[in-house]
DSSP file (Angstrom, degrees, kcal/mol; ACC not computed):
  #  RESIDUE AA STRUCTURE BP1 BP2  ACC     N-H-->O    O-->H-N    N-H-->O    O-->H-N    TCO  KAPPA ALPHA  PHI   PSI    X-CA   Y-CA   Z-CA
    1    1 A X              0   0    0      0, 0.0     2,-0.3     0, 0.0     3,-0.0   0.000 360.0 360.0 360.0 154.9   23.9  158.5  -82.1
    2    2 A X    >>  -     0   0    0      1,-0.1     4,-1.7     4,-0.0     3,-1.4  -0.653 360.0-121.8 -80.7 123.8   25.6  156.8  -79.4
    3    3 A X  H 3> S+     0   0    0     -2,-0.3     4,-6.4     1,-0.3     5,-0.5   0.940 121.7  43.6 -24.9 -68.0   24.2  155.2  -76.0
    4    4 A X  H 3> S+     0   0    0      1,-0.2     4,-1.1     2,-0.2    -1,-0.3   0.915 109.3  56.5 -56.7 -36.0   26.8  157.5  -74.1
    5    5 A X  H X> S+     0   0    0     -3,-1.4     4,-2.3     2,-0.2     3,-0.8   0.993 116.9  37.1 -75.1 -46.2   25.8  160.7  -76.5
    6    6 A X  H 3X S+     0   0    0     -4,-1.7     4,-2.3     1,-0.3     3,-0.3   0.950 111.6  57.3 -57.5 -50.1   21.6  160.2  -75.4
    7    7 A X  H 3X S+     0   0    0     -4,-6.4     4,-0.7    -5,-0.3    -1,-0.3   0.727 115.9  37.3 -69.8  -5.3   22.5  159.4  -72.0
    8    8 A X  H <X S+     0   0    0     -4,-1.1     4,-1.3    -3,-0.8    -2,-0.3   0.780 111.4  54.8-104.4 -17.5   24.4  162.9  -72.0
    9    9 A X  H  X S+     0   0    0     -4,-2.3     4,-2.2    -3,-0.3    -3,-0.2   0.827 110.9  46.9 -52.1 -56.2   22.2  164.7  -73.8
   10   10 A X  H  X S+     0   0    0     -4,-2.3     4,-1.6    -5,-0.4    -2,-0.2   0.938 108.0  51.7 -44.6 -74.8   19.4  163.6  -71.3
   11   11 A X  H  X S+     0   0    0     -4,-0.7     4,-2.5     2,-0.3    -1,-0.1   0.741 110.4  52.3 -50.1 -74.9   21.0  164.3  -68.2
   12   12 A X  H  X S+     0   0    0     -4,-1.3     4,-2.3     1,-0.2    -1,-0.3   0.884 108.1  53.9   8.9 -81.8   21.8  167.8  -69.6
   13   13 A X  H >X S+     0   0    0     -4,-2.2     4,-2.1     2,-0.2     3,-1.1   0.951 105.1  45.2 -39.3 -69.2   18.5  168.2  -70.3
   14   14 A X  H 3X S+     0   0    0     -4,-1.6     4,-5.3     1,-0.3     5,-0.4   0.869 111.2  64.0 -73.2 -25.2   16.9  167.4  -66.9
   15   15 A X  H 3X S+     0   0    0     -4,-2.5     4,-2.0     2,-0.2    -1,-0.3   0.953 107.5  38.7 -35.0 -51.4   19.9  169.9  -65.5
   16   16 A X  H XX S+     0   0    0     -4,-2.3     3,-1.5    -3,-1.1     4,-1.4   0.990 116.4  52.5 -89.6 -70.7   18.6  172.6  -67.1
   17   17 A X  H 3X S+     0   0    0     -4,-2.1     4,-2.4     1,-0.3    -1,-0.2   0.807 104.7  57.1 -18.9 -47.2   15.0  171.7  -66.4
   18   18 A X  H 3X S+     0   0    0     -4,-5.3     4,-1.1    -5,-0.3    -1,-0.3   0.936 111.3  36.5 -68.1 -31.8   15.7  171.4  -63.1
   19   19 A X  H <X S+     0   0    0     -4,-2.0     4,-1.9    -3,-1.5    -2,-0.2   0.872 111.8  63.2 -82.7 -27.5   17.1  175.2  -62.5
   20   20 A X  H  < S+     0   0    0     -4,-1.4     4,-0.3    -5,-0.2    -1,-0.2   0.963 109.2  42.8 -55.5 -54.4   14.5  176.4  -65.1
   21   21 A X  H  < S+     0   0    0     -4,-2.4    -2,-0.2    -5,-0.3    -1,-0.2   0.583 111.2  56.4 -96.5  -3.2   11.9  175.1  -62.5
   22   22 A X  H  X S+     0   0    0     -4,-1.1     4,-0.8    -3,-0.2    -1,-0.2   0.641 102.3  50.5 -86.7 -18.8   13.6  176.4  -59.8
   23   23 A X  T  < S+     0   0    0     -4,-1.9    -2,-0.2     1,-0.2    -3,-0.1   0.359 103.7  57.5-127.5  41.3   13.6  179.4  -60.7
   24   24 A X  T  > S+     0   0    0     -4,-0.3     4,-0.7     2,-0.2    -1,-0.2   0.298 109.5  47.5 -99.5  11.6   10.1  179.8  -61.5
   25   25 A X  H  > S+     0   0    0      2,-0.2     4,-2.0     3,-0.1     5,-0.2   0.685 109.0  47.6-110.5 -39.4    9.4  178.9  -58.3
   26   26 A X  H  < S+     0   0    0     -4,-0.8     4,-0.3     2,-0.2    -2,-0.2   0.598 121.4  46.7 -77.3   0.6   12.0  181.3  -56.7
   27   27 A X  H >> S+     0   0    0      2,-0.1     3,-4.5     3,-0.1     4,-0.8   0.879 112.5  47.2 -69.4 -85.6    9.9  183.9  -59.5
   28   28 A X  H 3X S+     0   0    0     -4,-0.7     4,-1.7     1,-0.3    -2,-0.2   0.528 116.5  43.4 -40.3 -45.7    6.5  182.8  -58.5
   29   29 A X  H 3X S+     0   0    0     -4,-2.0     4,-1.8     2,-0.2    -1,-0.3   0.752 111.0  52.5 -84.6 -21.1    7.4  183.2  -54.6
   30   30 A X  H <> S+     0   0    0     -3,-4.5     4,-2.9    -4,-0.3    -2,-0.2   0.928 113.9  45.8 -77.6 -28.9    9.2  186.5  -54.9
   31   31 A X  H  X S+     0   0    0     -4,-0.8     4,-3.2     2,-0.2    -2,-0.2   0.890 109.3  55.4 -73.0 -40.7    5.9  187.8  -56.8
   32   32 A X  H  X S+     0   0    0     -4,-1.7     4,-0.8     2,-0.2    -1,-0.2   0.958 109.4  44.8 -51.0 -56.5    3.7  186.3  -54.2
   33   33 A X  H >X S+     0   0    0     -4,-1.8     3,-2.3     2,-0.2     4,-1.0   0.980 111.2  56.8 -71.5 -66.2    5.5  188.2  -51.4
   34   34 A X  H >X S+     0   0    0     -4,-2.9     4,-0.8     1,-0.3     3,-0.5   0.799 111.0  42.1 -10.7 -63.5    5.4  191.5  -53.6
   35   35 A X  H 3X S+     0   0    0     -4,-3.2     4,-0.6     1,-0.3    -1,-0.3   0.399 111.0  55.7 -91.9   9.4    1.8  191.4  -53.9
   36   36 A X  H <X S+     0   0    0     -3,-2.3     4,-2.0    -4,-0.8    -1,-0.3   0.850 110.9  46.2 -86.1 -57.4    1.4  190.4  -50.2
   37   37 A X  H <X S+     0   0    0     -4,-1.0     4,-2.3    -3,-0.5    -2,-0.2   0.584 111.3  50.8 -38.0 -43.3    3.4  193.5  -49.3
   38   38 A X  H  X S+     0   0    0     -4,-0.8     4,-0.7    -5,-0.2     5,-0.4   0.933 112.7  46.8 -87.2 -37.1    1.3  195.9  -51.8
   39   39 A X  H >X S+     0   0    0     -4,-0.6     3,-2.2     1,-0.2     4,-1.8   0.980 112.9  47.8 -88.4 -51.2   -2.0  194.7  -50.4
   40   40 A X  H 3< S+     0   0    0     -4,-2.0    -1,-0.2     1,-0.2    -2,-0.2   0.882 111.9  55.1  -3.9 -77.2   -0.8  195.1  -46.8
   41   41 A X  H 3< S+     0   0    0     -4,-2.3    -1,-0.2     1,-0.2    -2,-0.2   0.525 105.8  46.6 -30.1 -26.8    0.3  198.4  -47.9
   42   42 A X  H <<        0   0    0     -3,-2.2    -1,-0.2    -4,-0.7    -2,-0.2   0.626 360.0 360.0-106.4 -22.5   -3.0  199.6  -49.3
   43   43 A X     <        0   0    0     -4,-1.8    -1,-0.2    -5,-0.4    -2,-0.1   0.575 360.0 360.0 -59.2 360.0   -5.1  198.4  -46.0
């Protein structure tokens, strides 16, 4: 493989890593506020 094909490959990569781990975070917070909401709810 080619300099330019790794350095695109890479680059790729950390795209889709980066929105992967943004939206576990936008998961992780929406679930947080659900269960914030139910326990509220039950008080």
């Amino acid at each position: 493989m080619a300099k330019e094909e790794i350095k695109k490959l890479v680059e790729n990569s950390k795209k889709v890593l980066d929105t992967n781990h943004d939206n576990f975070i936008k998961s992780i917070q929406d679930d947080l506020t659900s269960f914030k909401k139910k326990t509220l709810d039950r008080i």
